[in-house]
Residue frames relative to the residue before (quaternion, step in Angstrom):
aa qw qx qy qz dx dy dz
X 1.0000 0.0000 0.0000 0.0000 0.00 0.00 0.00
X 0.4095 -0.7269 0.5403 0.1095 3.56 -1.00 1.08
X 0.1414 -0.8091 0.5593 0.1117 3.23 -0.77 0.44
X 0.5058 -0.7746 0.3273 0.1925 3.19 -0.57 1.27
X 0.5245 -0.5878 0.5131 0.3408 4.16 -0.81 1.09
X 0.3510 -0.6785 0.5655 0.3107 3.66 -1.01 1.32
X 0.7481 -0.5114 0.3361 0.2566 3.34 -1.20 0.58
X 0.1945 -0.8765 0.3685 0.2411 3.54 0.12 0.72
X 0.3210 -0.8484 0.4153 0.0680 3.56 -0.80 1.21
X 0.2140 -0.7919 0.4721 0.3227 3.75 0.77 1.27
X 0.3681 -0.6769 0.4863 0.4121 4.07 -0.93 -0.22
X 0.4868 -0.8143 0.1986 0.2460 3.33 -0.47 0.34
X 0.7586 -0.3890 0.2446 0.4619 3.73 -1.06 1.47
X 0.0775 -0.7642 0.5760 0.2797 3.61 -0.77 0.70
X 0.5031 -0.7759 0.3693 0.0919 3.37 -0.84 1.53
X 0.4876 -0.6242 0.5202 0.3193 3.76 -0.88 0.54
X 0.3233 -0.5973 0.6969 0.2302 3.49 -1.60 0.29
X 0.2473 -0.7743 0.5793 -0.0607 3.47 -1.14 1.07
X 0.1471 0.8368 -0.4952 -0.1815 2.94 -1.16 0.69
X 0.1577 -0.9025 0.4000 0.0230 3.66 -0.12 1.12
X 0.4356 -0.7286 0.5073 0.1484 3.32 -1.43 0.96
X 0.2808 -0.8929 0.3462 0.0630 3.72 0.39 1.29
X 0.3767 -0.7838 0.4597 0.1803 3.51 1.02 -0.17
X 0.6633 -0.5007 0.4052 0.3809 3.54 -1.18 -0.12
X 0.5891 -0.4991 0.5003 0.3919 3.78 -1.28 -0.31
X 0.5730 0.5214 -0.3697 0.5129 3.41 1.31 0.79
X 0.3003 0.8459 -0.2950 0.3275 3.12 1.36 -0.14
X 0.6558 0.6112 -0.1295 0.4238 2.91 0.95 -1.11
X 0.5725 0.5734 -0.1240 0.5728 3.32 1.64 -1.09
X 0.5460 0.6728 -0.4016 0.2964 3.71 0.59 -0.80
X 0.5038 -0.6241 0.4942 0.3354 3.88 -0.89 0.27
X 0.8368 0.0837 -0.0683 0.5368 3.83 0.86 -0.95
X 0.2836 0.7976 -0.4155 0.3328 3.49 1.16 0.09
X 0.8340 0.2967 -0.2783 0.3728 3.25 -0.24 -1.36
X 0.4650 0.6408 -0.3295 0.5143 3.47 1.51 -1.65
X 0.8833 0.1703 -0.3028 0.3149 3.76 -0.53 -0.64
X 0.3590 0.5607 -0.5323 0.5228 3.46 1.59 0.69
X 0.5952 0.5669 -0.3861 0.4187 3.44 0.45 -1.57
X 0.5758 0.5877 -0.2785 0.4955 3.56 0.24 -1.54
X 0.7369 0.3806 -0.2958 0.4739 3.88 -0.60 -1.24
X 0.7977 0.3427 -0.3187 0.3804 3.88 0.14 -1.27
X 0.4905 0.5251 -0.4439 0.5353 4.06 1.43 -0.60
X 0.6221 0.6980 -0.3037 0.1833 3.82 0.75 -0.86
X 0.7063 0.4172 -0.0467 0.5700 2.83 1.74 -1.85
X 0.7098 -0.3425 0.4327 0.4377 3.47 -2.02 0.30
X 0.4342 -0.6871 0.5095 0.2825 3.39 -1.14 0.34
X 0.2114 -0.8728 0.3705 0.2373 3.21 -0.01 1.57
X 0.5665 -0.5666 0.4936 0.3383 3.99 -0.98 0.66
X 0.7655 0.0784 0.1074 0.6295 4.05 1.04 -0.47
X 0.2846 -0.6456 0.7035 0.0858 3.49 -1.03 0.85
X 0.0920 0.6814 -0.7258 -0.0229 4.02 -1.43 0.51
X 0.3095 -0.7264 0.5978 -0.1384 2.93 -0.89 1.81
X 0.0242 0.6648 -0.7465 -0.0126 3.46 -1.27 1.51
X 0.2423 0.8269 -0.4614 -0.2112 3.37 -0.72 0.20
X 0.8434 -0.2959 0.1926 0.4051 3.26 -1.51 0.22
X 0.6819 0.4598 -0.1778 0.5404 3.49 1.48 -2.01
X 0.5998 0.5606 -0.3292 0.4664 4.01 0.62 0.34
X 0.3828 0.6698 -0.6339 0.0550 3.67 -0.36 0.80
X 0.0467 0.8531 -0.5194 0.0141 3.11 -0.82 0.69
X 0.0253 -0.8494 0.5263 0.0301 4.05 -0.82 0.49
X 0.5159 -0.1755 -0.8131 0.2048 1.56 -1.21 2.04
X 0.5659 -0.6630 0.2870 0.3974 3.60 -0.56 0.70
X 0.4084 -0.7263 0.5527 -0.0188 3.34 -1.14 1.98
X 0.4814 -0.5659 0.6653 0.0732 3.37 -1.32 1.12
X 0.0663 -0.6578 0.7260 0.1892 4.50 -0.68 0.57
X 0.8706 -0.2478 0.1615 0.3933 2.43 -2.34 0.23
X 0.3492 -0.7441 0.5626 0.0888 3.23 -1.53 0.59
X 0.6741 0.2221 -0.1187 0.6944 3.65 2.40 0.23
X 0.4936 -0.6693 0.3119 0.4594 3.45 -0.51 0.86
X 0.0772 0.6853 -0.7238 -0.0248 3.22 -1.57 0.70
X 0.8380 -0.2954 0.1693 0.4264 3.62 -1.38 0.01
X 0.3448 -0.6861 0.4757 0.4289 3.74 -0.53 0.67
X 0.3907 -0.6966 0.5020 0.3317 3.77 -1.21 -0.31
X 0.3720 -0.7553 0.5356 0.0653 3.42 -0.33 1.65
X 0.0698 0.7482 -0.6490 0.1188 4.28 0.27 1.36
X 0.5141 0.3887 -0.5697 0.5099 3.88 0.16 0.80
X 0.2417 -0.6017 0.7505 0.1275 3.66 -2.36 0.47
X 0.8670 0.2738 -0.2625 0.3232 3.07 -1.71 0.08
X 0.6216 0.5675 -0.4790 0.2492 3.41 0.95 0.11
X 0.7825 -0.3327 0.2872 0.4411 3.54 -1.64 0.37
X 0.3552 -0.7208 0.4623 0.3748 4.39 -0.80 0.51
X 0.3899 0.6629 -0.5438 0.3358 3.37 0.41 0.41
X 0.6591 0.6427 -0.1920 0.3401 3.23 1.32 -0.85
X 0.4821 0.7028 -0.2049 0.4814 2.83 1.83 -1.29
X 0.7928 0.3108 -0.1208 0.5102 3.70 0.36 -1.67
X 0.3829 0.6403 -0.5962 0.2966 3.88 0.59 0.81
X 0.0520 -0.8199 0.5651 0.0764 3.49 -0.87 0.85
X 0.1749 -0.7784 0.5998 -0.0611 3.24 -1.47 0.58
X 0.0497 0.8882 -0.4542 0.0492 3.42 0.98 1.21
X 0.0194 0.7634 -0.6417 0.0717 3.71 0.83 0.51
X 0.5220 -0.5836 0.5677 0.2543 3.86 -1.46 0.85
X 0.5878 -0.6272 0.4528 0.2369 3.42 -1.22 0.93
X 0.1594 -0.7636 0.5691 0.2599 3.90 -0.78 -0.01
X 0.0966 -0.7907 0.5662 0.2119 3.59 0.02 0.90
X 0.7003 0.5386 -0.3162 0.3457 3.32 1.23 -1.33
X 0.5275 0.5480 -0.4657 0.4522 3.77 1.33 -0.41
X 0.6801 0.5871 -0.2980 0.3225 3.48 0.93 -0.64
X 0.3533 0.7027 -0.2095 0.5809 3.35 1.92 -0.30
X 0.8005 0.3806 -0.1418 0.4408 3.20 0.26 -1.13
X 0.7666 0.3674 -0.1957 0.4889 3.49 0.78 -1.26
X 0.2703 0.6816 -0.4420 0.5168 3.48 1.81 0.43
X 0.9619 0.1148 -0.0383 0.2450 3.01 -0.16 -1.52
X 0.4791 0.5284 -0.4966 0.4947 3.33 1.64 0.44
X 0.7986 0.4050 -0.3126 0.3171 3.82 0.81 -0.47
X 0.5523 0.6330 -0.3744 0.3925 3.20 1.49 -1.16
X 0.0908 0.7309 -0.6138 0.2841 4.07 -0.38 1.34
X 0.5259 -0.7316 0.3522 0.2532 3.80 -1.20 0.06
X 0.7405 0.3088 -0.3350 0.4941 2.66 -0.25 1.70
X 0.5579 0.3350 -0.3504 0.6736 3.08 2.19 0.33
X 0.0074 0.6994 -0.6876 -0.1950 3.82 -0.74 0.22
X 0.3802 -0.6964 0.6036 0.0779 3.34 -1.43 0.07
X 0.1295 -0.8272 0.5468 0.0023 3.48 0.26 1.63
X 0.5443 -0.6218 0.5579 0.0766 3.08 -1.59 0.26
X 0.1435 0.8141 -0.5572 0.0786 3.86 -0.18 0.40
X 0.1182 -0.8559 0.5034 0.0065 3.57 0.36 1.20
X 0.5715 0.5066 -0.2783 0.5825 3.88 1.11 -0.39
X 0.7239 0.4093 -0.4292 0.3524 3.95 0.50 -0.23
X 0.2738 -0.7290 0.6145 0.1261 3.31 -1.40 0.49
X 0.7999 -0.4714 0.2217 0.2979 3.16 -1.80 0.35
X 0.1920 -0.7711 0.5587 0.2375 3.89 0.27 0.54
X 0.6751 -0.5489 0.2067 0.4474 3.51 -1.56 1.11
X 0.4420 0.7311 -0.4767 0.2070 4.00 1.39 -0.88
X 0.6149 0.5590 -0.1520 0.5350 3.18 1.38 -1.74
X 0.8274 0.4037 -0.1520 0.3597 3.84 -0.27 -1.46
X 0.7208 0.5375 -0.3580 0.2518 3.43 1.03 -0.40
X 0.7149 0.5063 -0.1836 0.4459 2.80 1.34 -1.10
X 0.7311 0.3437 -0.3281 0.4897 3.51 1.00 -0.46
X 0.1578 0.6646 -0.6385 0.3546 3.36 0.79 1.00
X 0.8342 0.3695 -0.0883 0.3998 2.76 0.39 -2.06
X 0.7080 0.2619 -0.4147 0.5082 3.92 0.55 -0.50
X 0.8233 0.1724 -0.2177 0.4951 4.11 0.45 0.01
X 0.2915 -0.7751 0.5598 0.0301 3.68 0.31 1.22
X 0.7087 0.4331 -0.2657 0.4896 3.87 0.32 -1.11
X 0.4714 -0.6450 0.5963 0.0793 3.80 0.50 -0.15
X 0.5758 0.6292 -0.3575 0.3804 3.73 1.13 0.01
X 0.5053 0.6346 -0.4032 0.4235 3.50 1.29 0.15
X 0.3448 -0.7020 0.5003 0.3715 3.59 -0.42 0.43
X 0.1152 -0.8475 0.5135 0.0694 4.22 -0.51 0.26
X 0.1250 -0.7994 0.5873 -0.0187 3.51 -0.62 1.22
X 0.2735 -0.8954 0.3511 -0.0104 3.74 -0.56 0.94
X 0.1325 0.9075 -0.3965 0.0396 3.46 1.14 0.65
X 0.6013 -0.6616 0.4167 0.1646 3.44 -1.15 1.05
X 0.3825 -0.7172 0.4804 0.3295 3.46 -0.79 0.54
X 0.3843 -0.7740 0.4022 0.3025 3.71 -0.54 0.65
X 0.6973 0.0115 0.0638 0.7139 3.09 1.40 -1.05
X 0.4172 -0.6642 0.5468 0.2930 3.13 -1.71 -0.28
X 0.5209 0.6303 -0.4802 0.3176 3.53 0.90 0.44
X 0.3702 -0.8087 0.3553 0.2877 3.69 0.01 1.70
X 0.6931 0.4800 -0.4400 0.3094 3.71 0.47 0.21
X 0.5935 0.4233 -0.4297 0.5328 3.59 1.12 0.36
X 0.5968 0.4109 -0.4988 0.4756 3.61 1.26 -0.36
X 0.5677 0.5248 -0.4558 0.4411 3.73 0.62 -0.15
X 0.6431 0.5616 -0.3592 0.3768 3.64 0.96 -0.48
X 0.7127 0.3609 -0.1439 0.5841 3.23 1.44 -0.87
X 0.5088 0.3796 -0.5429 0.5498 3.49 0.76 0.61
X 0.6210 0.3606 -0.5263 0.4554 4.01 0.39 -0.46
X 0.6049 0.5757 -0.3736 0.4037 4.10 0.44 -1.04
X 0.7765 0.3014 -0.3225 0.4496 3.67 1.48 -0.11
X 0.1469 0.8815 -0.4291 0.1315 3.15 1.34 0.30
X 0.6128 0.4474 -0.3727 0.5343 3.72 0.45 -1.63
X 0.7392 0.3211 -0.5315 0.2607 3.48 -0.79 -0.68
X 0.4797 0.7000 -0.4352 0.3008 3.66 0.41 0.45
X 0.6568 0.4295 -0.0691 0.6159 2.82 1.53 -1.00
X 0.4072 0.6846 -0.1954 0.5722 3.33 1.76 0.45
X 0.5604 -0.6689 0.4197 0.2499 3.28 0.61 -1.33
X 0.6208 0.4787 -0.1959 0.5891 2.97 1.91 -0.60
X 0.4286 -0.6779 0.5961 0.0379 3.43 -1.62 1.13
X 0.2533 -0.8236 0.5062 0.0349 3.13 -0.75 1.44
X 0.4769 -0.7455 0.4655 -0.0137 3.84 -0.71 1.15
X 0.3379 0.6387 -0.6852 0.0918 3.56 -0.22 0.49
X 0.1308 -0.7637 0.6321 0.0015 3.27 -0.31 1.79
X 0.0684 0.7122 -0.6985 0.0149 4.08 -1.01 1.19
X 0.1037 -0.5953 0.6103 0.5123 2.35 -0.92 -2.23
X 0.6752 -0.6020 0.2569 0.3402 3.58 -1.29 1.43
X 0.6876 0.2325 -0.1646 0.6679 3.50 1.64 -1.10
X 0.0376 0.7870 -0.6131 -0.0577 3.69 -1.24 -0.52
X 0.2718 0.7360 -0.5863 0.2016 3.71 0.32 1.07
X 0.3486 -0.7194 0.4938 0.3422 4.09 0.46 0.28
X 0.7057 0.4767 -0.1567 0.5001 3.52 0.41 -1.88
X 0.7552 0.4055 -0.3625 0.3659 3.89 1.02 0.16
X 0.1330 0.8904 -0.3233 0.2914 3.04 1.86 0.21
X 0.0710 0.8796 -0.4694 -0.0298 3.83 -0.08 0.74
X 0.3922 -0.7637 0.4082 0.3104 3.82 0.12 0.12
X 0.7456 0.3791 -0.2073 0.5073 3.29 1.65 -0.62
X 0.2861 -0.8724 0.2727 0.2876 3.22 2.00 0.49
X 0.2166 -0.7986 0.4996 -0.2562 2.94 0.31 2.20
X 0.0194 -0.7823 0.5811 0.2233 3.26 0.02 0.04
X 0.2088 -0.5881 0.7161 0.3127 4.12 -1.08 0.27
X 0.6810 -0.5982 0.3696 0.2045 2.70 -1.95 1.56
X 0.5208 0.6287 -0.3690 0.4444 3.99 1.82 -0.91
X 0.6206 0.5451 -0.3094 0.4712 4.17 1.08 -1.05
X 0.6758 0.5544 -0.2955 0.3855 3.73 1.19 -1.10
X 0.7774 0.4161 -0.2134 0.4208 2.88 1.31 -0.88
X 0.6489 0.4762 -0.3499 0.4793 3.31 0.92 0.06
X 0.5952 0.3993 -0.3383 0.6098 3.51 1.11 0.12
X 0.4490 0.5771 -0.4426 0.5192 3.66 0.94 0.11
X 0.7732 0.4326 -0.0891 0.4550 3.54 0.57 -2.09
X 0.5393 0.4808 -0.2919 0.6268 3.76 1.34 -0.10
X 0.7376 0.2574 -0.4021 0.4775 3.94 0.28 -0.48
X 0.6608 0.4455 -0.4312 0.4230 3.69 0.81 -0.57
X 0.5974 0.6108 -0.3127 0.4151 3.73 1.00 -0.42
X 0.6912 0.3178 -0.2090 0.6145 3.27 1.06 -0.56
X 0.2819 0.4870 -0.5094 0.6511 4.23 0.81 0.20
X 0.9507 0.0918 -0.0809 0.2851 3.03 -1.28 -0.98
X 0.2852 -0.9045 0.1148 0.2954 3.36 1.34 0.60
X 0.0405 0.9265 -0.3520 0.1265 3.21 0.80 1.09
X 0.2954 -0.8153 0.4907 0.0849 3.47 0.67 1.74
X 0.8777 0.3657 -0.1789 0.2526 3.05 0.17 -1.21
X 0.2621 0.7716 -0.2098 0.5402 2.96 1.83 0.12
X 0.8640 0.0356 -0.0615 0.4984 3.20 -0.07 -1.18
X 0.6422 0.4656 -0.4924 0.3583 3.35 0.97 0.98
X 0.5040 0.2937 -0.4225 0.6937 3.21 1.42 0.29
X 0.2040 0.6332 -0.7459 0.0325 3.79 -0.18 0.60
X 0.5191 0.5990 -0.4973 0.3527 3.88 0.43 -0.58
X 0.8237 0.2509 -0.2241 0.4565 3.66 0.86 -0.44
X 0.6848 0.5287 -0.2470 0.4365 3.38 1.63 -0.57
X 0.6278 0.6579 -0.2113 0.3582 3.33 1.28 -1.18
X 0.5467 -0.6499 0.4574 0.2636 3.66 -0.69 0.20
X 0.7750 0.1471 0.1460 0.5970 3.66 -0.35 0.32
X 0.1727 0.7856 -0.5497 0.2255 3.88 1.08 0.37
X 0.5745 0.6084 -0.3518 0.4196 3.42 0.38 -1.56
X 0.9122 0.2706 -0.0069 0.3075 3.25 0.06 -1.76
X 0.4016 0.6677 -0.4479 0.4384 3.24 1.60 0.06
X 0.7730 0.0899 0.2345 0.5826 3.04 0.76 -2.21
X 0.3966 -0.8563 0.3088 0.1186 3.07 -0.25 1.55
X 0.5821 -0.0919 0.0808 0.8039 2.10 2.49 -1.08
X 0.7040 -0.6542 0.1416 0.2373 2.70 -1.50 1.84
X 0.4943 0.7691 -0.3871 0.1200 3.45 1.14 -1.12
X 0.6345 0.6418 -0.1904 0.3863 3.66 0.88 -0.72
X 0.6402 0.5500 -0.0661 0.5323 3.42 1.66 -1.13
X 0.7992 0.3913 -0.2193 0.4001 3.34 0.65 -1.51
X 0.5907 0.4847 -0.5165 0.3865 3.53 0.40 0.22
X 0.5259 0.5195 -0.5512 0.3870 3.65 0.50 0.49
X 0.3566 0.5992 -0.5407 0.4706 3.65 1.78 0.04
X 0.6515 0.6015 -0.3658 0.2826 3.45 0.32 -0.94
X 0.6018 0.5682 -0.1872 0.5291 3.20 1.23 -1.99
X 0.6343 0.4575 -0.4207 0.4598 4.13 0.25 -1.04
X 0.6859 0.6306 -0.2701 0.2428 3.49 0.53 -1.29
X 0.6579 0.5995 0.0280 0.4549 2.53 0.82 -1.17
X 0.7277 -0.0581 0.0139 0.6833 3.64 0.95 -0.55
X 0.0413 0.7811 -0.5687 0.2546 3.69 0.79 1.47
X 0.7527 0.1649 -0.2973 0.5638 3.69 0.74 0.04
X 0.7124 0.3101 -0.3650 0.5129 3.42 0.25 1.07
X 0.1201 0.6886 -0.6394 0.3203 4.00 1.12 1.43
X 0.6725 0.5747 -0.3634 0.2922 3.53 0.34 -0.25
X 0.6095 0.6066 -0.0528 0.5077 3.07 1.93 -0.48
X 0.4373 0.7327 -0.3851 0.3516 3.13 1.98 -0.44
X 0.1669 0.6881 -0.7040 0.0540 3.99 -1.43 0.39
X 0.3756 -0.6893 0.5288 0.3228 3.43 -1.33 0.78
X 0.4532 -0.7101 0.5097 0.1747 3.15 -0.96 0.98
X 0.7154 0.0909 -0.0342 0.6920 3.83 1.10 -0.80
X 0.0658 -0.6657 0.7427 -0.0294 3.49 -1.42 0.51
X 0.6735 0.3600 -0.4998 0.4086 3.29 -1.98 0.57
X 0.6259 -0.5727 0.4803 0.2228 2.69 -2.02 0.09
X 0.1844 -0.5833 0.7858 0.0911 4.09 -1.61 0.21
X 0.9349 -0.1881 0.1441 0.2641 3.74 -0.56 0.95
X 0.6128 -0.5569 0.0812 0.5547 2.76 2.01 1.02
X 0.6028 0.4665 -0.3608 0.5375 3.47 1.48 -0.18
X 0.4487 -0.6236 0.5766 0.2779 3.79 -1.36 1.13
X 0.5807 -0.6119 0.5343 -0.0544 2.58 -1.64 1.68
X 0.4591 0.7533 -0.4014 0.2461 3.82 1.81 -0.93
X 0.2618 -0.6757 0.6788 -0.1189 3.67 -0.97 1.39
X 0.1155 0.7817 -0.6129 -0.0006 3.79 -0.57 0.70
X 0.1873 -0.7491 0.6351 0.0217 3.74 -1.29 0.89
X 0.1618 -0.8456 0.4983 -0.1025 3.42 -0.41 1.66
X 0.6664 0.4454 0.0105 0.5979 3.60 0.53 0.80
């Protein structure tokens, strides 16, 4: 009697940390948008688990979402209802949730639990477009604060799962000024330059830089009225902090006068 060879179990692809500018729930609409999302997610290792920070997520003390699919969480008004009934039933990641338990849960940080939240558009839009099928499992984790050196602390505290299989998410956007918003996607010369001073800052890696960009950055004020939109690329540095040399935007240009820049570290 033979005994059968145990199934072999490749380990998994170690995966880059991203950070991506996600756009509105119009997005979807865009002439080259989705395609050069589409493009990026065919591009990368298939990732065994998605971990999602986004911009539309603050929370304190920092909160674990659902962990099974439930209803996504529509945070935008006035838009057309078609929007409303977009779904995105991506599988839940309890086990990622395990994990991001114990690398973070520490004193003075708990780690809460929100079984009833869903993905918010930061999270759902874009991986429409780079994972259409929804077969990726997705885990959604709250920002605790906005001061980018503790979110850099907790992107570096998530490091291992890279090496895991799972893709890290700092979902913003590179600029973020609403009221500069242009339909004919103008760009103001204050948005150029800060997205200028952000690609040359990240070239020549300059960490510290773009976490004090509020004081370092050109045109800060007016980029980002407020920071929320920006600081999850703390997350994205953290996270792959020994591999900045590796940094390349992945998308570039503009979406309504706001920059569209996407960066893959890793």
């Amino acid at each position: 009697m033979t005994t059968a060879a145990p199934e072999r179990r490749d380990a998994p692809e170690r995966m880059p940390a991203v950070f991506m500018s996600h756009g509105g729930p119009t997005l979807a609409e865009d002439a080259h948008w989705p395609a050069e999302l589409a493009r990026w997610g065919a591009g990368l290792p298939r990732p065994k688990a998605i971990l999602m920070v986004s911009a539309h997520w603050e929370e304190a003390p920092l909160a674990l979402g659902a962990t099974t699919a439930v209803p996504l969480v529509y945070d935008f008004w006035g838009f057309p209802e078609h929007y409303y009934r977009i779904q995105y039933a991506a599988p839940g990641a309890p086990d990622l949730a395990a994990q991001v338990r114990s690398l973070l849960r520490a004193p003075g940080m708990p780690v809460h639990d929100l079984p009833d939240r869903g993905l918010d558009h930061g999270a759902y839009v874009p991986l429409r477009e780079m994972y259409p099928d929804a077969d990726i499992p997705v885990l959604q984790v709250s920002m605790p604060t906005l001061d980018p050196r503790k979110l850099m602390d907790i992107g570096r505290r998530l490091a291992p799962l890279r090496d895991e299989g799972v893709l890290i998410v700092g979902s913003g956007s590179f600029t973020h000024n609403l009221r500069a918003i242009n339909p004919e996607n103008e760009v103001p010369s204050a948005l150029a330059e800060f997205d200028d001073w952000g690609r040359r800052a990240l070239a020549a890696g300059d960490v510290d830089a773009l976490l004090d960009f509020a004081h370092k950055a050109p045109a800060a004020q007016y980029a980002h009225p407020r920071e929320e939109h920006f600081v999850p690329l703390a997350v994205t540095l953290g996270a792959a902090a020994d591999e900045l040399g590796t940094q390349r935007s992945v998308i570039e240009g503009t979406w309504l006068g706001l920059s569209k820049r996407s960066v893959q570290i890793g």
